[in-house]
MARDREN-264309 format. One line per 5 residues: number of its first residue (from 0); their letters; for each residue x, y, z of N, C-alpha, C. Coordinates in steps of 0.2 Angstrom, whole numbers, plus 5000, padded with zeros to 4 digits. Layout:
BEGIN
NUM	a	X Y Z X Y Z X Y Z  ...
***
This chain:
BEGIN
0	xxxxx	4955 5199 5003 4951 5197 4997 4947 5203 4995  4946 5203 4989 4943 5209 4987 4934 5207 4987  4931 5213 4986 4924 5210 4988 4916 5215 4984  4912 5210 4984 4910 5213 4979 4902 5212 4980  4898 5220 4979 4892 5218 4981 4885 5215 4977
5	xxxxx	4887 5216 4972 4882 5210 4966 4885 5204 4965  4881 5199 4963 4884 5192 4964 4878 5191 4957  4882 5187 4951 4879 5182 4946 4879 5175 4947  4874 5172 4947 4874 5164 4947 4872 5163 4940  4877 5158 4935 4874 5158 4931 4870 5148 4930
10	xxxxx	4866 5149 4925 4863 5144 4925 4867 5141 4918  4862 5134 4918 4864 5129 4911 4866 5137 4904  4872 5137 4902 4873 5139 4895 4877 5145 4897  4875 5148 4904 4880 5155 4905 4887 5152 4910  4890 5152 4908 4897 5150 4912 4901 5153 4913
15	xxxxx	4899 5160 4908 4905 5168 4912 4904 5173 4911  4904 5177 4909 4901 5186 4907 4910 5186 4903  4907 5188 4896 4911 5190 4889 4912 5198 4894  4910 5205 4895 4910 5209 4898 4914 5210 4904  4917 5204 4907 4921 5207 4916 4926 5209 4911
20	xxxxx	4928 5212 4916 4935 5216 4915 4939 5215 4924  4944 5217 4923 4950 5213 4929 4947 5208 4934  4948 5202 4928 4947 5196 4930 4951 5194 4937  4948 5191 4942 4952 5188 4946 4949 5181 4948  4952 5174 4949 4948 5169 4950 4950 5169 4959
25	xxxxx	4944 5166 4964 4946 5164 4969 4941 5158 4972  4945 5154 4973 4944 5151 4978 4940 5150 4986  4936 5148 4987 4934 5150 4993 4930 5143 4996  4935 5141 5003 4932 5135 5007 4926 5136 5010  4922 5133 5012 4917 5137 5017 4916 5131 5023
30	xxxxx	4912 5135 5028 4909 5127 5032 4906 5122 5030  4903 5123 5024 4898 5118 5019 4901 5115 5013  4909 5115 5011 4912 5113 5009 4912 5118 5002  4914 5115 4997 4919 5120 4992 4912 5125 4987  4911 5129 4984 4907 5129 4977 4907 5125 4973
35	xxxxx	4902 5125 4968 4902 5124 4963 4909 5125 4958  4911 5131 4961 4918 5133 4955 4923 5138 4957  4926 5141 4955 4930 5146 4958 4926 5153 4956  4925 5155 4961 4922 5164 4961 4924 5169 4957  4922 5170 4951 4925 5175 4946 4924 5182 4950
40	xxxxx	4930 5186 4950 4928 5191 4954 4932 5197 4950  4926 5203 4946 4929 5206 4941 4927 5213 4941  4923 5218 4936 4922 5223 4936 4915 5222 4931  4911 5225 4932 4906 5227 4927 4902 5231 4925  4902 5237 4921 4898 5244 4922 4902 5247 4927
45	xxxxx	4909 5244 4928 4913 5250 4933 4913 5247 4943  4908 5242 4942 4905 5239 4947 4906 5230 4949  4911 5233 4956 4912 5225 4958 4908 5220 4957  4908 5214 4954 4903 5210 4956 4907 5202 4953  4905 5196 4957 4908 5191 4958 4903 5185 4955
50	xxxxx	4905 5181 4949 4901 5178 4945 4901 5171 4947  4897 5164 4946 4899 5159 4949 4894 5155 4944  4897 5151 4941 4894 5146 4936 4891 5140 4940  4886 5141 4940 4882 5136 4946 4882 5130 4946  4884 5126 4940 4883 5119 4937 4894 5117 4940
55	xxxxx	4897 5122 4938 4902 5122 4937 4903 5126 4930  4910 5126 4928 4911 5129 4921 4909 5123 4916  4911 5117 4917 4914 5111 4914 4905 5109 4914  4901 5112 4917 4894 5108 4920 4896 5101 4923  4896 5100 4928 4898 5093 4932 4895 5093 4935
60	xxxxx	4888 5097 4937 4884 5095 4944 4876 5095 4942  4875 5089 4940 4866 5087 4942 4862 5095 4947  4855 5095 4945 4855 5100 4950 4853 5099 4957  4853 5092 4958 4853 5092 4966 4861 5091 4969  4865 5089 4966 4872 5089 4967 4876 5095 4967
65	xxxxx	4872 5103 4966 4873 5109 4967 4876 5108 4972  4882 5114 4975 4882 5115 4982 4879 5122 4984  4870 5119 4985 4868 5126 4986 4870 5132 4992  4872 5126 4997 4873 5129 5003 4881 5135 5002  4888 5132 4998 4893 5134 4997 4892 5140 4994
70	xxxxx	4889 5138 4991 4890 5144 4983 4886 5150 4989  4879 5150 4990 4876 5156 4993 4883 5158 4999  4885 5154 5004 4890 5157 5008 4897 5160 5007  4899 5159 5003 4904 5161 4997 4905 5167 4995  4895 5165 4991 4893 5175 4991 4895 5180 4994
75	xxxxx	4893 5177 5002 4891 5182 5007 4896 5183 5008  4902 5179 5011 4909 5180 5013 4912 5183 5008  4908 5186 5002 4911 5191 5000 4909 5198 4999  4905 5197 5004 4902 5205 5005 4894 5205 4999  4891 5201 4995 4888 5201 4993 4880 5203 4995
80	xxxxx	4877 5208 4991 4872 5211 4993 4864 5207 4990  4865 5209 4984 4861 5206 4980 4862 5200 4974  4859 5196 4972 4860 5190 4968 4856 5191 4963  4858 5189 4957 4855 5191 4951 4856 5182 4946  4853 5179 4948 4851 5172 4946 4849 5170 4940
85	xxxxx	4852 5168 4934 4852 5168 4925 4849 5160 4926  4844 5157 4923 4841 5151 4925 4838 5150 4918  4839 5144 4916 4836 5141 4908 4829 5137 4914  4823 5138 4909 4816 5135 4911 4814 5135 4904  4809 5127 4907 4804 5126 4902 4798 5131 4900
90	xxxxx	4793 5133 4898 4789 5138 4898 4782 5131 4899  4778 5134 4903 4771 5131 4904 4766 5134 4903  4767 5140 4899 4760 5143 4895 4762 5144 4888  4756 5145 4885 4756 5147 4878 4760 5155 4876  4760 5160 4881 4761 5164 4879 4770 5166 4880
95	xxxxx	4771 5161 4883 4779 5162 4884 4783 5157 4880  4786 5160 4875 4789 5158 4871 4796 5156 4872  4798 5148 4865 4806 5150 4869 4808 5156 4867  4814 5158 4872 4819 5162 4870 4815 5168 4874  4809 5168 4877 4808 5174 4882 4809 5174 4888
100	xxxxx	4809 5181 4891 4812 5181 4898 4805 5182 4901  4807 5179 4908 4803 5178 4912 4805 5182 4919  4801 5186 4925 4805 5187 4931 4800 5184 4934  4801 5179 4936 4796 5176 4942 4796 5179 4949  4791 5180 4953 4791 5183 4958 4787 5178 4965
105	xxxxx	4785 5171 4963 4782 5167 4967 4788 5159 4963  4788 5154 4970 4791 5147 4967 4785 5143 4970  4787 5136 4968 4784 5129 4972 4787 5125 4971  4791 5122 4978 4794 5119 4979 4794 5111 4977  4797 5112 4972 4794 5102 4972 4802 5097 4971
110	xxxxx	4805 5099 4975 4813 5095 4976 4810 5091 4983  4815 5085 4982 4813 5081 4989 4821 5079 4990  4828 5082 4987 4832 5079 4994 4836 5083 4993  4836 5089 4996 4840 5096 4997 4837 5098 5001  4845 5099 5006 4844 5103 5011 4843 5111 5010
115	xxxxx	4837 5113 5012 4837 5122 5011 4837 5129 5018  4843 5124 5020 4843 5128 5026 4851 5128 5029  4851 5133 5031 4857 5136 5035 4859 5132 5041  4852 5132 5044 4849 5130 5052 4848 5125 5055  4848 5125 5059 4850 5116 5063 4855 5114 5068
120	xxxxx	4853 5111 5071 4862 5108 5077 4861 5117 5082  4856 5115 5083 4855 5119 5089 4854 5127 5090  4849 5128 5083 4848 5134 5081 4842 5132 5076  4838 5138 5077 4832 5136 5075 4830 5143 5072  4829 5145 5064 4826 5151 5061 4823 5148 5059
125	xxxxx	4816 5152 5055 4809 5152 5053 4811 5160 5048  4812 5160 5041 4810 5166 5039 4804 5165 5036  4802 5172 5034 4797 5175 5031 4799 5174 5022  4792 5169 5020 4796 5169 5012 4789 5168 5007  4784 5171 5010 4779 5174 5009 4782 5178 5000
130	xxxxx	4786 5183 5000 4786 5185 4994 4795 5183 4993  4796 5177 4988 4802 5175 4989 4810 5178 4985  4806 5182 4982 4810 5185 4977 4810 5193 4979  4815 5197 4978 4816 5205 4979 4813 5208 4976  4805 5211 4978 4802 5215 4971 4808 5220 4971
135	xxxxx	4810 5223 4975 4814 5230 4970 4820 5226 4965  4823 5222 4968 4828 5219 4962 4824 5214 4956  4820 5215 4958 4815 5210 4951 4815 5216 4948  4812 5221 4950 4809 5227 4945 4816 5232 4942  4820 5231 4945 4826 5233 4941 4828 5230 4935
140	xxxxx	4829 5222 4937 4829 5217 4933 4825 5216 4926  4818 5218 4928 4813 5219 4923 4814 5225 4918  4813 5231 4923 4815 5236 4917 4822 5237 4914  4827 5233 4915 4834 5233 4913 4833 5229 4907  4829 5224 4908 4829 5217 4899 4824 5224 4895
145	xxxxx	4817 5226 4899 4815 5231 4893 4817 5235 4889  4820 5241 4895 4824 5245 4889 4829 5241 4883  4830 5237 4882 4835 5233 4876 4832 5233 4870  4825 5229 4872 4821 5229 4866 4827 5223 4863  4826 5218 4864 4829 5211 4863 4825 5210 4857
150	xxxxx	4827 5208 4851 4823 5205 4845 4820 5201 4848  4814 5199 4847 4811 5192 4845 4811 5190 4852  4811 5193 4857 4811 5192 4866 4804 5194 4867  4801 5193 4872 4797 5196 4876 4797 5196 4885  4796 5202 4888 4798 5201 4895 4791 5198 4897
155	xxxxx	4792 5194 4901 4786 5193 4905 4785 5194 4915  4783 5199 4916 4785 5201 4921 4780 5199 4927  4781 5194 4933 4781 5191 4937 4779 5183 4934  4775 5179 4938 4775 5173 4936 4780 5167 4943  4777 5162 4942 4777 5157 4944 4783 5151 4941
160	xxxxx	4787 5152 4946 4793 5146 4944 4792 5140 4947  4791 5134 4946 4790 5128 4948 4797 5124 4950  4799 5123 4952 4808 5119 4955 4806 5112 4955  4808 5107 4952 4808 5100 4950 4815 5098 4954  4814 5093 4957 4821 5089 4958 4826 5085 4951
165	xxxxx	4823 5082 4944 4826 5081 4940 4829 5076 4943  4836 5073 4937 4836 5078 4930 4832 5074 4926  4831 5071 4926 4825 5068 4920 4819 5075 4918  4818 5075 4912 4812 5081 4914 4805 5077 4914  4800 5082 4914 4795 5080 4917 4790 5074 4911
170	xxxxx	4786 5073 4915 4780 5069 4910 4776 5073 4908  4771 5070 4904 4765 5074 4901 4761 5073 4907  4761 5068 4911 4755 5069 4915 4757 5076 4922  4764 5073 4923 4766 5080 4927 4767 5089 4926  4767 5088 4918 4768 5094 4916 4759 5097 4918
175	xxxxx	4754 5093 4914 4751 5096 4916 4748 5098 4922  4749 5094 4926 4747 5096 4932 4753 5101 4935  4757 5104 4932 4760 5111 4934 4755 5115 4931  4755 5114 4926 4750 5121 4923 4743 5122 4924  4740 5116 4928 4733 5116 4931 4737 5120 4939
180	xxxxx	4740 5120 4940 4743 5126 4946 4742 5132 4946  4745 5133 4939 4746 5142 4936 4753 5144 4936  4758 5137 4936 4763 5141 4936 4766 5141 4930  4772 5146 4928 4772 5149 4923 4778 5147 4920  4782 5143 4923 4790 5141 4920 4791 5136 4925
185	xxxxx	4796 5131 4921 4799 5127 4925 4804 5125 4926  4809 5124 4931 4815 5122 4931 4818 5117 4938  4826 5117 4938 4826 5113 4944 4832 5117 4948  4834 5121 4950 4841 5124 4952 4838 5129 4958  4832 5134 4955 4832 5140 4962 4829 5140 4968
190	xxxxx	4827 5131 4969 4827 5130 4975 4832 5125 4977  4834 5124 4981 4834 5129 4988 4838 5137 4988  4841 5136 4982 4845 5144 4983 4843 5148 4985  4835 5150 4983 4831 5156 4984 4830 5158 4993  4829 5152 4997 4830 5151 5000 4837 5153 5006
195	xxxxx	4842 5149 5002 4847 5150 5006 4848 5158 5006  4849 5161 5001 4850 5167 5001 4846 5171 5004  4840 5172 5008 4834 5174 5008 4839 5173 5018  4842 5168 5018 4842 5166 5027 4850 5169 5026  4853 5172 5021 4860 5175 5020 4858 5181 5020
200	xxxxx	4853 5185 5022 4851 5193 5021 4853 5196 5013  4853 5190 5009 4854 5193 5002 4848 5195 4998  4846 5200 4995 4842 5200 4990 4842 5197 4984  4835 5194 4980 4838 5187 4976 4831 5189 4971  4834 5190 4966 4829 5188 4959 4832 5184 4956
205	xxxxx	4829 5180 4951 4830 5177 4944 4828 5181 4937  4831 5179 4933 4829 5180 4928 4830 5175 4924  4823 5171 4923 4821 5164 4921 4820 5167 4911  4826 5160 4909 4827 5159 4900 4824 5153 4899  4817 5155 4896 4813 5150 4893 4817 5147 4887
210	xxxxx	4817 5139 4885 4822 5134 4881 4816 5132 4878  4811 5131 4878 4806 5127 4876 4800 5124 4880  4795 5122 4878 4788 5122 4880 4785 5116 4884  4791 5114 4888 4791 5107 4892 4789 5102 4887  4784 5097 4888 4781 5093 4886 4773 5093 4885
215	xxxxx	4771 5099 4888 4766 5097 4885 4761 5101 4882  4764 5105 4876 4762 5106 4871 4760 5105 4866  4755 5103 4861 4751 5096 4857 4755 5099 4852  4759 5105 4848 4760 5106 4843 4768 5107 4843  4770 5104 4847 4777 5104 4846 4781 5098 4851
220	xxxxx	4785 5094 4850 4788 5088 4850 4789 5089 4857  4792 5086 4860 4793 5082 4868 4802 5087 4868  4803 5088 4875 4810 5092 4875 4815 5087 4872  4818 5091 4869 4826 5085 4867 4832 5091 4870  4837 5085 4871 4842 5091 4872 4845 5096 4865
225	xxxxx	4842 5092 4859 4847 5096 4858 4841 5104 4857  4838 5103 4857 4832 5110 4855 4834 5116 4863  4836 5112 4870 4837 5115 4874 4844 5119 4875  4848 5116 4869 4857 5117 4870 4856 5121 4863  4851 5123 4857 4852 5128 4854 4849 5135 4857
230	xxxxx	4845 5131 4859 4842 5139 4863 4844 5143 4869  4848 5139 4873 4853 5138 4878 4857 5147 4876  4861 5143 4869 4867 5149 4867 4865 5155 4866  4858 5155 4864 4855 5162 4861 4852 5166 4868  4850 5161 4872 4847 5162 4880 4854 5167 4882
235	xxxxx	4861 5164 4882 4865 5168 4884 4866 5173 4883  4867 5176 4877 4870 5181 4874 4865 5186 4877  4858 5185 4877 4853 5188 4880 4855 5189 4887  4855 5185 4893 4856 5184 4897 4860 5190 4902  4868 5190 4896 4874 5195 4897 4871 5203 4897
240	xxxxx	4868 5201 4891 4866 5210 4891 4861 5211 4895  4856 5207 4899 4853 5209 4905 4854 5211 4910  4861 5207 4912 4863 5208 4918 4868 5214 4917  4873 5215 4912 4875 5220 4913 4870 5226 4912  4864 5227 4913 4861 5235 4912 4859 5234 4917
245	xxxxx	4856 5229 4922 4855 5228 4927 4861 5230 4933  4867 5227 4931 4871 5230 4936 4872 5238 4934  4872 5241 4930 4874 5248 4929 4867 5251 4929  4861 5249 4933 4857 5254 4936 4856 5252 4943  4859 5244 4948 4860 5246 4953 4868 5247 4955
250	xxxxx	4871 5251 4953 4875 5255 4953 4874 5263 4956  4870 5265 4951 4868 5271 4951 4862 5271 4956  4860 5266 4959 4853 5266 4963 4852 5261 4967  4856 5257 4971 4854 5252 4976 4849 5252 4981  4844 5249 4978 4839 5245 4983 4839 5246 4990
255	xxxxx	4836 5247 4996 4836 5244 5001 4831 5237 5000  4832 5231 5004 4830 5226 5001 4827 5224 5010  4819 5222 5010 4817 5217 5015 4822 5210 5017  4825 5210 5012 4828 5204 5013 4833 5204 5017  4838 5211 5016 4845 5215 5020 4845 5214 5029
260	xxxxx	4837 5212 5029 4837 5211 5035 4831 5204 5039  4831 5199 5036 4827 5195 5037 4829 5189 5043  4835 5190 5046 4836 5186 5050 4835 5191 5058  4829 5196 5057 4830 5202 5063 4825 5197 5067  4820 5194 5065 4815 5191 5070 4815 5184 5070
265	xxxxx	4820 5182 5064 4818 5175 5064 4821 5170 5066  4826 5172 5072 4832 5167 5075 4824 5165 5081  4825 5159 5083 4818 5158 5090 4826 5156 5096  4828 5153 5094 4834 5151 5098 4838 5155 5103  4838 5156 5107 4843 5163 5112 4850 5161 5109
270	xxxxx	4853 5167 5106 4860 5166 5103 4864 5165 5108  4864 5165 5116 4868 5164 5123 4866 5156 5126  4861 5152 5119 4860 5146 5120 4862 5141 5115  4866 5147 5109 4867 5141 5105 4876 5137 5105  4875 5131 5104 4880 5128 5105 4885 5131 5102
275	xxxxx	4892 5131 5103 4897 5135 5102 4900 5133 5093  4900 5126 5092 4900 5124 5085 4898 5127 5079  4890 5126 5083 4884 5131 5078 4885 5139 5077  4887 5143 5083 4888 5148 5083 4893 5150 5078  4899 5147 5079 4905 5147 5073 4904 5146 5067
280	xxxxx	4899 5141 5065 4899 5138 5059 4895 5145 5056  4889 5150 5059 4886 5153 5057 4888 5159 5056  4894 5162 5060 4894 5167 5062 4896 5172 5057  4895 5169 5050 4896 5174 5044 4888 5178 5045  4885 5174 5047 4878 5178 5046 4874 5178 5051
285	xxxxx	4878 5176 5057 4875 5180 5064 4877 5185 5065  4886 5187 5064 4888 5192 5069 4884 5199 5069  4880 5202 5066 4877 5208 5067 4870 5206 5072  4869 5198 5073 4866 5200 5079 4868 5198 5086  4874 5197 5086 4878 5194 5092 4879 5199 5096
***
């Protein structure tokens, strides 16, 4: 199987990169059961990297009925280093407009029934997530939308993503009580991914595409979908040219990432204690420390 070290997750309205070149679709079971979709595995900027429509292609999956567990291990059993996350959000300030880009560099988790763990059944990690996103692939990621100079965009560099369990979107009285938080965008998808990924030794930013102003801004109407599916399309086409300039400068300069090695402290379990089932089921992402 061919293998590839950038990995795109795309969100609501990206469901493929116009851009790959020597398409190949693959299939991959996992011990977590299937993805999302089949792993687009192609070229871009000259540079392997393997695409996966998070929702599905068709959109089929609510965001808790993600397979967040799938998709991230699928990643990794493809040699996947870094994740580069395409995510439609609401915007919860005034100064983020739709249609701007956002790199959030903090979450808060407000999902209740997704698993966001690898671990369990007789194994027990604790990572470090403290800063949950790869500042050096955020900061690639940010000066890659800069340099484009996107009309009518503006980059907004770090910020606060809030994760909703959905799908219903929020109320007015919840909206504001994110934005007495300070956070800065909202959606329902990068948790637990950010997570997973983070306990997969992968490096993981977003690059959150604001759709509209949630609900609670007094001068513009309550989200509708269709305000979120016109700005969705335009969100894309933006999206594709981020990520390809982002892949064609880590190309030319890959990161070492804190994350590359995040499971070094944070197994508590003696790996000569854990049960043989567990060992197997992980061992995509134990075996460097076995």
């Amino acid at each position: 199987m061919a293998e590839a070290k950038i990995g795109i997750i795309g969100g609501s309205g990206l469901y493929k990169m116009e851009a790959l070149k020597n398409i190949e679709e693959v299939y991959i079971n996992t011990p977590w059961g299937e993805p999302s979709d089949a792993l687009i595995l192609g070229t871009l900027e000259e540079m392997p990297v393997a695409f996966l429509a998070r929702h599905g292609r068709n959109h089929r999956f609510l965001p808790s009925e993600v397979p967040y567990q799938a998709n991230i291990y699928a990643m990794k059993s493809l040699g996947v280093e870094y994740i580069i996350s395409a995510s439609a959000v609401g915007s919860l300030k005034q100064e983020v407009k739709p249609l701007d880009l956002v790199i959030p560099d903090q979450f808060i988790d407000c999902t209740r029934n997704r698993v966001s763990t690898f671990f369990g059944n007789g194994i027990v990690a604790h990572i470090t997530f403290d800063h949950p996103v790869c500042e050096k692939l955020a900061a690639i990621l940010a000066d890659a939308a800069e340099s484009l100079h996107l009309p009518g965009v503006t980059l907004h560099r770090g910020g606060t993503y809030i994760c909703i369990e959905g799908p219903a979107f929020s109320t007015k009285a919840e909206s504001h009580l994110y934005r007495s938080w300070g956070a800065t965008v909202i959606g329902m998808t990068n948790l637990p991914e950010a997570k997973l990924a983070r306990e997969a030794e992968i490096a993981y930013a977003t690059l959150a595409l604001a759709t509209d102003y949630d609900c609670w801004h007094p001068d513009h109407d309550s989200v509708t979908v269709e305000m979120v599916v016109a700005n969705l399309h335009r969100n894309a086409e933006n999206a594709q040219k981020v990520i390809q300039e982002t892949v064609r400068r880590l190309r030319e300069n890959p990161p070492i990432s804190l994350a590359h090695s995040a499971l070094k402290y944070a197994i508590l379990t003696p790996l000569d204690k854990v049960p043989a089932a567990a060992k197997d089921k992980l061992e995509l992402l134990l075996k460097k420390y076995l």
